[in-house]
C-alpha positions as CSV (number, residue, x, y, z in Angstrom):
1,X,10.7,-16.7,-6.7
2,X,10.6,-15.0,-10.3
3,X,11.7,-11.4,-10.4
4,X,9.3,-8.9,-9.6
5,X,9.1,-5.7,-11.2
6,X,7.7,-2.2,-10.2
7,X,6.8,0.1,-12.6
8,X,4.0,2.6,-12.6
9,X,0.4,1.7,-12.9
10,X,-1.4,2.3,-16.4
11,X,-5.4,3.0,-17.1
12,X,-5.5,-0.7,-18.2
13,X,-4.3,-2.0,-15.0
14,X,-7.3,-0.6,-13.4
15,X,-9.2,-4.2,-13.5
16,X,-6.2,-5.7,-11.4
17,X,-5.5,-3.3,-9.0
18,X,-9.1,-3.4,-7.7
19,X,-9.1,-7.3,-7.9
20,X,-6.0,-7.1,-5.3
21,X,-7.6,-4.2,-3.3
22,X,-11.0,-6.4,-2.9
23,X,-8.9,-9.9,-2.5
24,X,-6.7,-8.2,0.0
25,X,-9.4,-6.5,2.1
26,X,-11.7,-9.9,2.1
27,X,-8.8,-11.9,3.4
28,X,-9.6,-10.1,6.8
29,X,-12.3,-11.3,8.8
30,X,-12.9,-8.4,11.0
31,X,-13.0,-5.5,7.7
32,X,-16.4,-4.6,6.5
33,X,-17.2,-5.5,3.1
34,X,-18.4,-2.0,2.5
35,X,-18.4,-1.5,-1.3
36,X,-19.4,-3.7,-4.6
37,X,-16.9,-5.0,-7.3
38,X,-18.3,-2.2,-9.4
39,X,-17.6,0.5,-6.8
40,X,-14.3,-0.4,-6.3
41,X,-12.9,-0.3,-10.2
42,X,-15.1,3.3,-10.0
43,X,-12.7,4.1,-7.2
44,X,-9.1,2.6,-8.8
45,X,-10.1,4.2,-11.8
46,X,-11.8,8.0,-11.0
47,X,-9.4,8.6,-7.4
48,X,-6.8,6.2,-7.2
49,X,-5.4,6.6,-11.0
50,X,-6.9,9.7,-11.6
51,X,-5.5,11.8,-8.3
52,X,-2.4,9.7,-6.9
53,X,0.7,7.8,-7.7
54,X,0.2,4.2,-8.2
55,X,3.2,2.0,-8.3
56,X,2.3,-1.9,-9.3
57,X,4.2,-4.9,-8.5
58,X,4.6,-7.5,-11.1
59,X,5.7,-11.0,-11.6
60,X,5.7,-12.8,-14.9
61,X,3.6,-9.8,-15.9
62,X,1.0,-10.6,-13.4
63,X,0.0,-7.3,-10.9
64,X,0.0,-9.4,-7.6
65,X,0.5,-5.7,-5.4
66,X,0.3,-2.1,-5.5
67,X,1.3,0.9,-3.6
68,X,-0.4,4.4,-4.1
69,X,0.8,7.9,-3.1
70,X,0.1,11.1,-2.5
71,X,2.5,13.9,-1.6
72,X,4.2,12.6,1.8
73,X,1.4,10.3,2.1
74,X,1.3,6.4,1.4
75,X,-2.8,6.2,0.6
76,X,-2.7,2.2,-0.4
77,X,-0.1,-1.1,-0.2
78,X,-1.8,-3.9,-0.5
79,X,-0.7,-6.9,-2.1
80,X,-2.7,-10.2,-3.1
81,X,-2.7,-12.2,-0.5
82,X,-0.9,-15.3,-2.2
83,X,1.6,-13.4,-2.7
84,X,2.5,-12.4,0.8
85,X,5.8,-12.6,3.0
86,X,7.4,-12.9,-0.1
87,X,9.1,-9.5,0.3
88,X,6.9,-7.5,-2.2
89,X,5.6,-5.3,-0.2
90,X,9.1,-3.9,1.2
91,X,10.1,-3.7,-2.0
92,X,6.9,-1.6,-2.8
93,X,7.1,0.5,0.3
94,X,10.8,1.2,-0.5
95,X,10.1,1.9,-4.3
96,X,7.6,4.6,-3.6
97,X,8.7,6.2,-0.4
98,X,12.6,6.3,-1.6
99,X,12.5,10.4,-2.3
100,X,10.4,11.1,0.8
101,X,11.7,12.6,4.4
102,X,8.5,12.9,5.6
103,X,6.0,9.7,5.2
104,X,2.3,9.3,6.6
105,X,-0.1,6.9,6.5
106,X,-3.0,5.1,8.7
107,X,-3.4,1.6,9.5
108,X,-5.9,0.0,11.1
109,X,-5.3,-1.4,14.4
110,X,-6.9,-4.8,14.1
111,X,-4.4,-5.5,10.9
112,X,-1.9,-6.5,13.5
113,X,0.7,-7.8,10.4
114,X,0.8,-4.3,8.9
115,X,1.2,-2.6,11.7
116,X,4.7,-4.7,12.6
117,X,5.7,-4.2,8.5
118,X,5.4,-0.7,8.9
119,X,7.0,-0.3,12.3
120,X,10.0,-2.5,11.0
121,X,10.6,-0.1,8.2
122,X,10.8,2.9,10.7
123,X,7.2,3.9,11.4
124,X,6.4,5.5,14.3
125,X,2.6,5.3,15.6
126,X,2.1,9.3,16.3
127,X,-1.9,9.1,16.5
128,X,-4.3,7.2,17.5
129,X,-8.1,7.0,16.2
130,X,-11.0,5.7,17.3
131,X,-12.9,4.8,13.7
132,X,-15.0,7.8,13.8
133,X,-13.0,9.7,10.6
134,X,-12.6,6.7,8.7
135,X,-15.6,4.8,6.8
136,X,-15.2,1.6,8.0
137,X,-15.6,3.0,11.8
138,X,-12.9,0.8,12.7
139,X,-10.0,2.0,15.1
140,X,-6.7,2.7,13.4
141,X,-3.0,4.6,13.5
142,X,-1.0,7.6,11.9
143,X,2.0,6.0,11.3
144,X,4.7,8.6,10.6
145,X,8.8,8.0,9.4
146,X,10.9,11.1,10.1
147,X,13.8,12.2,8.4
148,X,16.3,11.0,5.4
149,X,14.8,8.7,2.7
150,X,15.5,5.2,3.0
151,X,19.0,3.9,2.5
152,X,19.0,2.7,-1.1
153,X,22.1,-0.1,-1.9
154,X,25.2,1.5,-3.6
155,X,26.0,0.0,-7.1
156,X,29.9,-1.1,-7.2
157,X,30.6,2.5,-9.4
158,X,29.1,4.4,-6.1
């Protein structure tokens, strides 16, 4: 596989990021297609740009994922689905969480994959909805990881 690099998101990338984040939700059969094309790049552009840190992953120079953060809270990871199971997305999840102690997100519980990614890097279910405080009505999961940042790998110099 070519290298993939993460480096934070730009205004321009604004197009790509919310062709992954419609690509990415379509590829599920049981999430509502809730907003337009139109709506989403509104949203990437005027909340996710505007008001969080967005980290993109990129091979070749193509964005084929993104992870978006705010304080101690992962808001978006989602990655195009050809590109999945490739190891992206740990790579994304251990970019942006790597200064964190305390991390929080939700997950739906039908997206069965995500929630064994998330509880393989150290996520702990803590909460469990019933889709009534999220849009989609759908029933989903605080994850929460507790204590030191992630291990990063020692270079040879320490």
């Amino acid at each position: 596989m070519p290298d993939v690099v993460l480096r934070p998101a730009e205004a321009e990338d604004a197009h790509d990021i919310a062709r992954i984040l419609r690509a990415a939700l379509a590829a599920f059969n049981w999430m509502p297609q809730l907003h337009t094309p139109d709506e989403d790049l509104y949203f990437v552009r005027h909340v996710l740009l505007a008001e969080q840190t967005v980290t993109v992953a990129t091979i070749e120079d193509r964005i084929v994922g993104f992870a978006a953060t705010k304080n101690e809270w992962i808001e978006q990871l989602y990655l195009d689905p050809d590109w999945t199971a490739r190891g992206i997305g740990a790579r994304l999840l251990n970019h942006v969480t790597a200064a964190m102690t305390h991390v929080k997100l939700f997950c739906f519980e039908a997206n069965a994959g995500a929630c064994r990614f998330y509880e393989r890097h150290g996520f702990v279910a803590d909460a469990f909805g019933d889709g009534s405080s999220n849009e989609e009505g759908l029933p989903d999961i605080l994850y929460v990881r507790r204590g030191m940042p992630a291990a990063r790998p020692q270079s040879p110099q320490g």
